[in-house]
C-alpha positions in Angstrom: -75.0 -9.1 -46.7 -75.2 -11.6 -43.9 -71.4 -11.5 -43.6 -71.5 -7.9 -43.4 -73.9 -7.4 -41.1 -72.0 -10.0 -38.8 -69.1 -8.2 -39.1 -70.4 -5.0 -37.5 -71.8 -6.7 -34.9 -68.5 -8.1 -34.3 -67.1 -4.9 -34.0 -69.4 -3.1 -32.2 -69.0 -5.8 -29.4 -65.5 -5.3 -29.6 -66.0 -1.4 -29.1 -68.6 -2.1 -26.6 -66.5 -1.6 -23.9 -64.0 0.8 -24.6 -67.0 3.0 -25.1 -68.1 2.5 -21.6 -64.8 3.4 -20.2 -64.9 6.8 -21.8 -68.2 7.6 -20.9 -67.3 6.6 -17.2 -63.8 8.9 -17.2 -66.0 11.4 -18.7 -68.2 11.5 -15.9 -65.6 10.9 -13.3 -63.6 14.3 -14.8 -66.9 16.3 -14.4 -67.0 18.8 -11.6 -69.1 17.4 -8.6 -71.8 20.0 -8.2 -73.5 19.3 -11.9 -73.6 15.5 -10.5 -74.7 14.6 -7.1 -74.4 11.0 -7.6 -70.8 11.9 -8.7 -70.6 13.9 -5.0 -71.3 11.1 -2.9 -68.7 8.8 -4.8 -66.5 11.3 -4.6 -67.3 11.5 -0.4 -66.8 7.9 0.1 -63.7 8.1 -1.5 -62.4 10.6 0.4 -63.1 9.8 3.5 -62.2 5.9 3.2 -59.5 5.2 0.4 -57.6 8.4 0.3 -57.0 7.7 4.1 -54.8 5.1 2.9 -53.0 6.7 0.6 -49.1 8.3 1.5 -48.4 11.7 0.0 -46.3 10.2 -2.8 -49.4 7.7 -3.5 -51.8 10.8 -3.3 -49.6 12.6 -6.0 -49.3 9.7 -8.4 -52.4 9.3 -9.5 -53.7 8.5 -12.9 -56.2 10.5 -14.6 -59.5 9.0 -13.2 -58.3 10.5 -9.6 -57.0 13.3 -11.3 -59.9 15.9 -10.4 -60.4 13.9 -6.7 -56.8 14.7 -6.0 -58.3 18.1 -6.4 -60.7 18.5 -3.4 -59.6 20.9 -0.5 -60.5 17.9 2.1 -58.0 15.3 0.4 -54.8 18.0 2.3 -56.3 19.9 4.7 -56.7 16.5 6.8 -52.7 17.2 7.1 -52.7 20.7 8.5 -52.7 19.3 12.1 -50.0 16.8 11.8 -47.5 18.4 9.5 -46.0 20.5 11.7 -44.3 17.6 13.7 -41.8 16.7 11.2 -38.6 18.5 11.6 -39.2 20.8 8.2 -42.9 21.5 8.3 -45.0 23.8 6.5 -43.4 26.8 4.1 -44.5 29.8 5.7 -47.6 31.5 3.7 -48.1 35.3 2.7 -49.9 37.0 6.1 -53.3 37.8 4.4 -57.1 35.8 4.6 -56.1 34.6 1.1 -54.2 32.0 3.0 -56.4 30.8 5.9 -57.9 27.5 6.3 -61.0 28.6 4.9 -60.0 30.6 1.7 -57.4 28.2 0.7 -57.7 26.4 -2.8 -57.1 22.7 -2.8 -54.0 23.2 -5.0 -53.1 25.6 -2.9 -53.0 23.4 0.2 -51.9 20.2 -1.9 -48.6 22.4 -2.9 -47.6 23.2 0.4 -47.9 19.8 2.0 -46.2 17.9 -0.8 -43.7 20.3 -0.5 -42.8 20.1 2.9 -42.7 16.2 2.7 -40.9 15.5 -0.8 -37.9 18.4 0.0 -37.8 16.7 3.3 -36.9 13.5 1.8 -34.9 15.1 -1.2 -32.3 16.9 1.0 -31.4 14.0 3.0 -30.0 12.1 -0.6 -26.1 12.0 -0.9 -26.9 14.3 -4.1 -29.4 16.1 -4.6 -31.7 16.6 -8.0 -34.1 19.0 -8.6 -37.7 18.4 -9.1 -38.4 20.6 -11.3 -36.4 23.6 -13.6 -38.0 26.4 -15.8 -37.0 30.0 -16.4 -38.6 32.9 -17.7 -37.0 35.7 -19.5 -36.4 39.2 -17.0 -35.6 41.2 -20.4 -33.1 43.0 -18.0 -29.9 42.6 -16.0 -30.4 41.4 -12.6 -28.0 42.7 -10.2 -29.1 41.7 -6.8 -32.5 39.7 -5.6 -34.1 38.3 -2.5 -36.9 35.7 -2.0 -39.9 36.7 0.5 -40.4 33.5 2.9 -42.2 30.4 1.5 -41.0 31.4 -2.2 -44.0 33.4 -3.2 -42.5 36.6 -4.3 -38.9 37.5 -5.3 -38.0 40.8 -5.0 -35.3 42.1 -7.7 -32.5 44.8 -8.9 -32.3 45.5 -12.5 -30.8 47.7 -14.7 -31.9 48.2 -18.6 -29.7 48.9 -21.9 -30.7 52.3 -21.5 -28.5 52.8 -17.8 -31.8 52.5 -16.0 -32.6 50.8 -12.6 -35.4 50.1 -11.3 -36.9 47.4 -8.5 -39.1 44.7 -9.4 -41.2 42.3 -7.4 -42.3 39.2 -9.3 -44.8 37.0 -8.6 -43.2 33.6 -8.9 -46.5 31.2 -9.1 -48.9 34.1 -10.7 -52.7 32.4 -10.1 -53.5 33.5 -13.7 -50.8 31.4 -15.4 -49.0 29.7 -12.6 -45.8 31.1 -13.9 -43.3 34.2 -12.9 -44.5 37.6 -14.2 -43.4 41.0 -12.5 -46.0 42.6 -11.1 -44.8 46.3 -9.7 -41.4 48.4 -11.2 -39.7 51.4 -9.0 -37.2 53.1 -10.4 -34.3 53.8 -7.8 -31.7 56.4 -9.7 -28.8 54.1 -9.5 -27.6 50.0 -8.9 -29.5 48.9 -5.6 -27.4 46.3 -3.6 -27.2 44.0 -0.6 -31.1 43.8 -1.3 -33.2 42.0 1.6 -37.3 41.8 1.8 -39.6 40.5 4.5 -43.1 40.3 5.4 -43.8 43.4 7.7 -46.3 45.0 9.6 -46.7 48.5 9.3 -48.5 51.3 10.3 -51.4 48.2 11.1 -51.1 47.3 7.5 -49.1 43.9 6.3 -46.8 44.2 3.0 -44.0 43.6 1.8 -40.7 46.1 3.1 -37.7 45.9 0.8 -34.3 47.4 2.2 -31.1 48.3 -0.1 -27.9 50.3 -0.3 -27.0 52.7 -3.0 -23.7 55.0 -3.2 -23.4 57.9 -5.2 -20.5 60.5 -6.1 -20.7 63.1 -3.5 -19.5 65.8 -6.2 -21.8 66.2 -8.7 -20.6 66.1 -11.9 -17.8 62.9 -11.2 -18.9 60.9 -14.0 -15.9 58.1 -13.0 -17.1 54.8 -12.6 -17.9 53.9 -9.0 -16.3 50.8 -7.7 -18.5 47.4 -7.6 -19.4 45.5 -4.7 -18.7 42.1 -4.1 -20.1 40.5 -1.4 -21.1 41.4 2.4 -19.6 39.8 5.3 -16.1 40.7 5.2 -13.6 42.9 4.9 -14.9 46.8 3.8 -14.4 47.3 0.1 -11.2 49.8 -0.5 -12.0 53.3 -1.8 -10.4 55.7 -3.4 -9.9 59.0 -1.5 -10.1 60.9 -4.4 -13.3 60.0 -5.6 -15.9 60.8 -2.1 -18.9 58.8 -1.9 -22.4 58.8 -0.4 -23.9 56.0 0.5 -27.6 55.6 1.3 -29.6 52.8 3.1 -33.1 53.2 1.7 -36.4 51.2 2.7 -39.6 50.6 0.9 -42.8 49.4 1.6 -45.6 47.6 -0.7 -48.9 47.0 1.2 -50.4 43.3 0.5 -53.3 44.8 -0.7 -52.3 46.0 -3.1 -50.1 42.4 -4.0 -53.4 40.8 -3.7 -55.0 43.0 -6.6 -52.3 42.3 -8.9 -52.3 38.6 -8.0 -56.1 38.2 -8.9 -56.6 34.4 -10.7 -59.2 36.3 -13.0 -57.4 38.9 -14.4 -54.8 38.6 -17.2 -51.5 40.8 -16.5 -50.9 43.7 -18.8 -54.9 43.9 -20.2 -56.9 46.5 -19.4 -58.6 45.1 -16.3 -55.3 44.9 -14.8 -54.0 48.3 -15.1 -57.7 48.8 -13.9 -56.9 47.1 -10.8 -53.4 49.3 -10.1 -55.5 52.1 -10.3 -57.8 50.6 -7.5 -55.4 49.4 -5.1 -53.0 52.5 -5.5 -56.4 54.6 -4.4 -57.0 53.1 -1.4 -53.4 54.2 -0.6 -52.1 57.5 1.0 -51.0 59.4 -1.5 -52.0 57.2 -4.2 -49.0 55.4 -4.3 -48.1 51.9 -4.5 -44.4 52.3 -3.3 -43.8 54.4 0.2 -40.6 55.4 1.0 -40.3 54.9 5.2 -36.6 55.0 5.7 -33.8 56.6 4.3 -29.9 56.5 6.3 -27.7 58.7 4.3 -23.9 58.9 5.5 -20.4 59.1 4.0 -19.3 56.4 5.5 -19.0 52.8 3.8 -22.2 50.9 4.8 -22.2 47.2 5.1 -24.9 44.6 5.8 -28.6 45.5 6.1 -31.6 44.0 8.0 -34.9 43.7 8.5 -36.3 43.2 12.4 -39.4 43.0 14.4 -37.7 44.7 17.9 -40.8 45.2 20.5 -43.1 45.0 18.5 -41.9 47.6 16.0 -40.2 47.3 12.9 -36.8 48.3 11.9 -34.5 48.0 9.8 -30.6 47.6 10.7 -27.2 48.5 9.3 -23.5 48.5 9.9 -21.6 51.3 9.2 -18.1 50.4 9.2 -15.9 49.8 10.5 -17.4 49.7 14.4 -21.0 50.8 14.6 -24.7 49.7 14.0 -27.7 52.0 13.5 -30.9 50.9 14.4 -33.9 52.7 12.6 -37.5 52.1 13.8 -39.9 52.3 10.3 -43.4 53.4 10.5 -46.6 55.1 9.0 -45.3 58.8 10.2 -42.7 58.0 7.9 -44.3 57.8 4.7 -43.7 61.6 3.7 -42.1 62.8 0.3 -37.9 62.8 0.0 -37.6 65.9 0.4 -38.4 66.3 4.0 -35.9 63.6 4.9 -33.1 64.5 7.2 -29.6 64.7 5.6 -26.2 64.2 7.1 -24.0 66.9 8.8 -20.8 67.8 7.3 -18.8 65.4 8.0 -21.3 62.7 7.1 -22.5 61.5 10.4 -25.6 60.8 11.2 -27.4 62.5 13.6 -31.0 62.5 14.8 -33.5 65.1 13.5 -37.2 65.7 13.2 -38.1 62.3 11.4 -35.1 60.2 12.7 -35.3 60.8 16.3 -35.9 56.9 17.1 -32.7 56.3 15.3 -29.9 54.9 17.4 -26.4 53.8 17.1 -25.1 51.2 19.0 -20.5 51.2 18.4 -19.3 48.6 19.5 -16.2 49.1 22.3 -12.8 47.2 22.7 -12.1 44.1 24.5 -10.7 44.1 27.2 -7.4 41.7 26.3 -7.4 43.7 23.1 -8.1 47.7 24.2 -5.7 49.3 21.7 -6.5 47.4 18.7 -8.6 48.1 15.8 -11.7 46.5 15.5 -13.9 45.6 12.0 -17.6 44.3 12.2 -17.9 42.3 8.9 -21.4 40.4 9.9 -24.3 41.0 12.3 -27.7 39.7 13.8 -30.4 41.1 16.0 -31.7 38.7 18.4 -35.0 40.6 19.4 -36.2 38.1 22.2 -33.0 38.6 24.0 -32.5 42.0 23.9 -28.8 41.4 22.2 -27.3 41.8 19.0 -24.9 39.1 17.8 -21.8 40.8 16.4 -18.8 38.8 14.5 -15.9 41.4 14.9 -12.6 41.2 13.6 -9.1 42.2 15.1 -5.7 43.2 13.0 -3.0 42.1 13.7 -1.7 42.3 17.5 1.4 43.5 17.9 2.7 40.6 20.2 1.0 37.7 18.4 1.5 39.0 15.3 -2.1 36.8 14.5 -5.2 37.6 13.3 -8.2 37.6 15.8 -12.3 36.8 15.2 -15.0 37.4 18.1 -18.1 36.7 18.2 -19.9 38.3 20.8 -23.2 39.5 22.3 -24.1 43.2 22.7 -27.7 45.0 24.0 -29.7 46.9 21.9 -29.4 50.5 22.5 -32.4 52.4 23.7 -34.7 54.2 21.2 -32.8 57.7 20.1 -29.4 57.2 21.9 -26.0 56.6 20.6 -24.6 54.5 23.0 -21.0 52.7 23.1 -21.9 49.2 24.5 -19.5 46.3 25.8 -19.5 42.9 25.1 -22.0 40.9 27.1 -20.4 37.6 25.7 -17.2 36.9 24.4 -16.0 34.1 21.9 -13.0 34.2 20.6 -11.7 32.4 17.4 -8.4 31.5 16.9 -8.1 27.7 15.4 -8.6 29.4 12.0 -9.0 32.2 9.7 -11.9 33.2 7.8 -12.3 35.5 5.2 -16.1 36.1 4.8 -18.9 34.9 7.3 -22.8 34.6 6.6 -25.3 34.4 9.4 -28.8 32.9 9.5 -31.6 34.9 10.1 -33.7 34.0 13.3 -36.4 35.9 12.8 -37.5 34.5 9.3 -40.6 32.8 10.2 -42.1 34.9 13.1 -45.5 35.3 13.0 -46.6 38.9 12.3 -48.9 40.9 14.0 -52.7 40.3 12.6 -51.6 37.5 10.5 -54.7 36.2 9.0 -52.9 33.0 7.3 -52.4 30.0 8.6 -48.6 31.0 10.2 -49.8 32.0 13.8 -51.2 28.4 14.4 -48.6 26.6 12.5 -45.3 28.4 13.3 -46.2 28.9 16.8 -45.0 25.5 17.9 -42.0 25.7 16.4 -38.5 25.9 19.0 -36.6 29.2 18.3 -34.1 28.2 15.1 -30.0 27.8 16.0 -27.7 30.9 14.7 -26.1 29.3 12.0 -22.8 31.0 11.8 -21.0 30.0 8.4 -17.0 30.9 8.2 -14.8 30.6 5.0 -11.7 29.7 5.8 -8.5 29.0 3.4 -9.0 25.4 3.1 -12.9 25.4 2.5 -15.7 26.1 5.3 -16.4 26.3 8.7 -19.8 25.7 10.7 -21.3 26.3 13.8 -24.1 26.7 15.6 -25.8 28.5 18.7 -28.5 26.3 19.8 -31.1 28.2 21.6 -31.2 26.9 25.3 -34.7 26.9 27.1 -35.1 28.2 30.3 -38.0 29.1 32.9 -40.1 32.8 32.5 -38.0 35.5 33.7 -38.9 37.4 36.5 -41.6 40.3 35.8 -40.8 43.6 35.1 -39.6 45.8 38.2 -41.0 49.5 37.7 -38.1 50.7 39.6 -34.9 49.3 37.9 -32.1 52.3 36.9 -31.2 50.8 33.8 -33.6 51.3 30.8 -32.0 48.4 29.2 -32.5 45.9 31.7 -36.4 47.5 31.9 -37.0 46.9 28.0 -35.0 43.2 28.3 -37.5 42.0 31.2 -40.6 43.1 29.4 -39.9 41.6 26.3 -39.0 38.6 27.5 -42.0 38.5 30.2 -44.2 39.2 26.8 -42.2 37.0 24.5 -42.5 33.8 27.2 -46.2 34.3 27.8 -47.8 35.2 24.6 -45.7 32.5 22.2 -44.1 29.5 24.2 -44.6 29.9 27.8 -40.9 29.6 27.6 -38.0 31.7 27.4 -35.1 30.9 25.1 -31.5 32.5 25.2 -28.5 32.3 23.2 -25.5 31.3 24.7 -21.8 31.7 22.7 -20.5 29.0 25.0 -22.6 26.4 23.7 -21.6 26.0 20.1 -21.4 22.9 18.2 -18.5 23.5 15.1 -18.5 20.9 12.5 -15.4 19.6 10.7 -14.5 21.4 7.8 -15.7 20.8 4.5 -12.0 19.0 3.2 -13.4 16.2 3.4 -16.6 16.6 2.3 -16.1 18.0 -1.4 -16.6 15.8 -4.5 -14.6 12.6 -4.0 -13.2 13.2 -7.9 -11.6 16.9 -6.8 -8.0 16.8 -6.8 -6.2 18.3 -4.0 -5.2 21.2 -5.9 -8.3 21.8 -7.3 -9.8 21.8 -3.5 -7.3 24.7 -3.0 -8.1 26.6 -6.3 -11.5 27.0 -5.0 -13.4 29.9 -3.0 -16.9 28.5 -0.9 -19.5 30.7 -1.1 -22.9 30.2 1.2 -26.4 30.9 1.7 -27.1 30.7 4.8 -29.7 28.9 6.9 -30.7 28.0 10.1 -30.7 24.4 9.3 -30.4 24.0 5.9 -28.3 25.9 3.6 -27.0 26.0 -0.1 -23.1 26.4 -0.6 -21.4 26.6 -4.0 -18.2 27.0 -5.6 -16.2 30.0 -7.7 -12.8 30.2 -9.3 -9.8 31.3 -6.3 -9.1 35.0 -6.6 -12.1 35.8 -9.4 -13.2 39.4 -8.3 -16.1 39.8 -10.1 -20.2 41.1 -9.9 -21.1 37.8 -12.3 -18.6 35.2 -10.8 -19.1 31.4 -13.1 -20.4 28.6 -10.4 -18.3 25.0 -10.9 -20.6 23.5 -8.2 -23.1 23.7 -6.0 -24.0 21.7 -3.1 -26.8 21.4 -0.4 -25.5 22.1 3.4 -27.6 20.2 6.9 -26.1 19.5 9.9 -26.7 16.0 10.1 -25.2 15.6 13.2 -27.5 18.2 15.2 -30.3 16.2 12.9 -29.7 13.4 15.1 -29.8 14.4 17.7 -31.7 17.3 18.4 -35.0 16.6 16.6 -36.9 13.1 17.9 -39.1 10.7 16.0 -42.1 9.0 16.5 -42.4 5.2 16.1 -42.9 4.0 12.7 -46.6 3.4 11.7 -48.5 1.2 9.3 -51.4 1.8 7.5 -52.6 -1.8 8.1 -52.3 -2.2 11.9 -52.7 1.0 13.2 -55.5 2.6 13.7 -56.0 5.7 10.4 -57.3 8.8 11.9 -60.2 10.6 10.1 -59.7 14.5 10.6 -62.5 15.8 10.0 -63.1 19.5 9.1 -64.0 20.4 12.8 -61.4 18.8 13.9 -58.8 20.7 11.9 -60.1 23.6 13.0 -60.6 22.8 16.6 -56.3 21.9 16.5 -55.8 24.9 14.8 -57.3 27.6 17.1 -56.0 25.2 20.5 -53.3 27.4 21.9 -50.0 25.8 20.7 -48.1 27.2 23.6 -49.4 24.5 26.3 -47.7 21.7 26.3 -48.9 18.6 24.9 -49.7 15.9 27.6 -49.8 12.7 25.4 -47.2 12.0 22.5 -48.1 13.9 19.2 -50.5 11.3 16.2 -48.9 10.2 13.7 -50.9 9.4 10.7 -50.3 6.6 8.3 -50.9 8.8 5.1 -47.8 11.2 5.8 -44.1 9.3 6.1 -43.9 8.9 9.8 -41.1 8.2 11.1 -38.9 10.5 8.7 -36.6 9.0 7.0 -32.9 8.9 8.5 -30.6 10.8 6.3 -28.4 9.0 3.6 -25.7 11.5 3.5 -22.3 10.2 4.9 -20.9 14.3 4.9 -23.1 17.9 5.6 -22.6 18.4 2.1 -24.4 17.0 -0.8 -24.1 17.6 -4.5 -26.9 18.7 -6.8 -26.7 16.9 -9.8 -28.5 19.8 -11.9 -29.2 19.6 -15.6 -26.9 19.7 -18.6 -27.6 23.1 -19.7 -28.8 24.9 -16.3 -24.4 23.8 -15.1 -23.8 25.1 -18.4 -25.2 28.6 -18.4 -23.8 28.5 -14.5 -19.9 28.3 -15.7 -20.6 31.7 -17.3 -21.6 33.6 -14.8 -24.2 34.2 -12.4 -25.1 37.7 -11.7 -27.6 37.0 -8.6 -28.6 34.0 -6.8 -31.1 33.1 -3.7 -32.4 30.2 -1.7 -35.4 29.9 -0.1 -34.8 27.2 3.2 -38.5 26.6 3.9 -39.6 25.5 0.2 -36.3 24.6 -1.4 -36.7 26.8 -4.3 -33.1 28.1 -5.8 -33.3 31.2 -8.2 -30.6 32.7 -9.9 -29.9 34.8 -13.4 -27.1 34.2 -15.8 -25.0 36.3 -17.1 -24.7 35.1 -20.7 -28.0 34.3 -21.9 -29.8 37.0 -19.4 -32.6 34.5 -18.1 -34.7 33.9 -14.7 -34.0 30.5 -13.6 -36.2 29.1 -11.0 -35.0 25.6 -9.8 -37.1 23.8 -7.2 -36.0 20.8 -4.7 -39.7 20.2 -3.7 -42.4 18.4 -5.6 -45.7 20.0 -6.4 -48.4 19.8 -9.4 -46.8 21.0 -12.5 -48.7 23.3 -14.7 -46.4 24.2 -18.1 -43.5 23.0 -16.2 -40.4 20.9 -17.1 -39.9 18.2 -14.6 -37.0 16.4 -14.2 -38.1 13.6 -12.0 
């Protein structure tokens, strides 16, 4: 019995302190408020060892930290000195949900990881995901855009049952941190060249959505309606005997109503959700969720489509081919039923009437060398600050040259309700190459909106105007360059008695623009233009030469960073296979344009303690004076950043096995998201939502790779 006894003494000892250890990492995974001894260790460990700790340190932890990694304090102390790295934060949705004060800690720990580990991601010679997962649509996805900062994706279905409909998903729902669709519209027939963007409207932020549709004019033509392929180039032939319609048509979704469907607490598709459509659709005029607030119908081929912010007011922009550009101001007079919209006259112009009459139409007029040739717009861009429109036109042949021409040139916006025939500013002309296709960067992604309640007014404020991006294709592969944005002093005030209205508009946007965002103006200038070498000699060392000819570049664009990938040569198709993809920055303008502070260490310099007053004191500061002393830098975040490993712009992504697979059978839609790094496409064969993302954040039911 002795030797018994012994023996479970023995192994209690042995137990002894293994036992401890649990009870201690159950007490440490315990929420703070039911301990208040646990608080204050919790404090001191904030405040003195997380200090100390870089992002990839603070994300790294093991599971006793795991719940300290969790408090709001641990990243908000980041918020001041994020935004001087060259990619700060991903813009946020424009509601209170996203202020300093309302933000979750995972919330605040996802942006800042982000910002840093796509940062350092992008700059490898190839590129890997962090993280893949997909989700299954249970429809066809024809076209889709992602809202800024990856949030929300807007999408283009159509069902089995010859059904279309538009669908916004929410991509990291709160309740299950995963994609689920959240509202459906039903739009008649295939919605196309689909773009979204945060808007203000009618004093209420949500989320517009513009898209073309085409239809048979004679009703009753049951013949197939020819596909598009792409925007950016040449206008897709028709047949003469078959008449179309086409339509540009605009909705709006008020964030209000995203923010009821988006609720942490409430499980999507139970009865307390369709509970909470009912609420947020009866705060709503008409109790409807959707609102229709533009709708451009003509018979003549539309082409591109945007969404802009132009004094203040928002509109939405589209070429009709092949030489003109209608400008459409949206707003809350317009939210009416269809019927009272205004049609085209017989000949399918359009023309002004009792809703449209702050439509305008700006065609664009010969060049002077050129003034009996025919002209095509294949890509444009509104440059609101400025007061111009960038236009890339192309010329037919000349007669004399026998040569194909491309301009690129700078037009004025036309005053509200005018059709006005406008002539070059600027003039650029392109001759050392042709092009087939161009993609522009949008510049007016990340403006702030107008009563933002998120964190984007403070954050995105100091940020420099973006470069126009300007991506060509050319036969041999693709051509780059850039517009950098050139600072000058505040213009001169507005003169009441100036003849032209366009020169009156110009000077008080730009008086405004200066004095209320960067006490700076900034202009775009065709003459200073950086163009890159081509991409020859950047593909995949392992391509043969003829296998570099056999291939057709495709782009996202970007202001500075942009994803490019790779089809068969001559494949016409709406669900072209993908051989490669590859991650586009201009490492050269990297370089140069975009300084770094000295390298820091955590062990001789002195660590900053940003406390909560302090992040809210350098929040509200206005970001439009200039700083006096050189910006902190902060031990805990990689300061400098770290010089770029690529030897070319382009870098390949090494993605999984089975995500290349599925992409060599098709891809029916694909978008990038710059600011986040997050790539989402469908595939044709196995019909699936693939969400692929190049930044690192807390995974929740996710596979990562890394």
């Amino acid at each position: 019995m002795d030797k018994i006894s012994q023996g479970r003494q023995e192994r209690a000892l042995r137990h002894a302190p293994r036992r401890d250890n649990y009870r201690r990492n159950i007490l440490l995974s315990f929420h703070p408020r039911h301990y208040t001894h646990q608080k204050g260790m919790d404090d001191i460990l904030c405040f003195h060892l997380q200090k100390h700790l870089r992002v990839p340190d603070a994300l790294q932890v093991n599971r006793l930290f795991s719940m300290l990694t969790k408090n709001p304090i641990v990243w908000k102390r980041f918020i001041p000195l994020i935004p001087n790295i060259q990619q700060s934060l991903a813009p946020l949705p424009p509601t209170k949900k996203f202020d300093y004060r309302n933000m979750s800690g995972r919330d605040i720990e996802t942006i800042v990881s982000r910002a840093v580990s796509y940062d350092e991601m992008w700059k490898r010679p190839s590129i890997k995901p962090w993280s893949w997962y997909y989700t299954l649509p249970f429809h066809r996805i024809e076209d889709m855009a992602l809202l800024p900062g990856g949030h929300f994706l807007v999408t283009s279905v159509h069902t089995l049952h010859r059904t279309y409909y538009i669908i916004i998903w929410a991509l990291d729902h709160p309740w299950s941190q995963k994609p689920l669709p959240i509202l459906f519209r039903e739009t008649e027939v295939k919605a196309y060249a689909l773009v979204a963007k945060y808007m203000t409207l009618g004093g209420q932020k949500g989320i517009c959505t513009a898209f073309l549709r085409k239809k048979h004019k004679i009703i009753g033509d049951t013949r197939d309606i020819p596909e598009n392929f792409e925007m950016g180039g040449e206008a897709d032939v028709e047949d003469p005997c078959m008449p179309i319609k086409y339509e540009c048509t605009t909705l709006f979704v008020s964030l209000s109503c995203i923010e009821e469907l988006t609720n942490r607490q409430v499980e999507p598709g139970s009865d307390a959700f369709r509970g909470s459509i009912k609420r947020a659709a009866m705060g709503l005029d008409g109790n409807k969720l959707w609102h229709t607030v533009s709708r451009i119908r003509t018979g003549t081929q539309l082409g591109v489509v945007t969404l802009d912010v132009i004094d203040g007011d928002p509109y939405v922009c589209v070429l009709k081919r092949p030489n003109s550009i209608v400008f459409e101001r949206l707003d809350d007079s317009q939210l009416r039923s269809d019927a009272a919209q205004t049609a085209p006259d017989a000949r399918g112009n359009i023309r002004p009437g009792a809703h449209n009459s702050e439509r305008a139409v700006l065609t664009c007029g010969p060049n002077t060398m050129h003034p009996t040739s025919t002209y095509h717009i294949w890509n444009f861009r509104v440059l609101p600050d400025t007061n111009q429109v960038f236009v890339f036109r192309h010329i037919e042949k000349i007669p004399k040259e026998m040569v194909d021409y491309n301009l690129a040139e700078m037009y004025e916006i036309p005053p509200k309700g005018s059709f006005h025939k406008g002539y070059s500013q600027q003039t650029l002309f392109l001759t050392d190459f042709k092009c087939s296709n161009v993609q522009i960067s949008d510049v007016q992604r990340l403006f702030p909106l107008e009563g933002d309640e998120s964190l984007n007014s403070s954050l995105l404020a100091k940020r420099a105007p973006p470069p126009l991006s300007i991506y060509l294709r050319a036969p041999d592969g693709l051509e780059y360059i850039t517009f950098l944005p050139i600072e000058q002093p505040p213009p001169f005030p507005f003169v009441p008695n100036q003849s032209s209205e366009g020169k009156k508009a110009q000077n008080v946007r730009r008086s405004r623009y200066a004095y209320e965002v960067s006490h700076s103006w900034y202009n775009y200038y065709l003459s200073t233009k950086a163009a890159m070498a081509k991409d020859e000699d950047e593909l995949d060392e392992d391509y043969e030469e003829h296998e570099k000819v056999h291939q057709i570049m495709r782009i996202i664009p970007g202001s500075h960073r942009a994803l490019a990938y790779e089809i068969p040569y001559g494949f016409r198709s709406v669900a072209p296979p993908i051989k490669v993809c590859y991650g586009f920055q201009n490492i050269e303008m990297e370089r140069e344009g975009f300084p770094r502070n000295e390298t820091t260490n955590a062990e001789e310099d002195e660590t900053i303690n940003v406390e909560e007053a302090e992040v809210e004191q350098a929040l509200s500061e206005d970001a439009a004076s200039p700083p006096k002393t050189p910006p902190r830098t902060c031990p805990s975040i990689d300061f400098p950043m770290r010089e770029s490993k690529r030897r070319s712009n382009l870098a390949r992504m090494e993605l999984p096995e089975e995500v290349q697979e599925q992409l060599k059978h098709g891809v029916t839609a694909l978008c990038f998201d710059e600011e986040t790094g997050r790539l989402v496409f469908a595939t044709k064969n196995d019909l699936r939502l693939h969400i692929i993302d190049f930044s690192s954040m807390r995974s929740k039911g996710i596979v990562t790779l890394l």
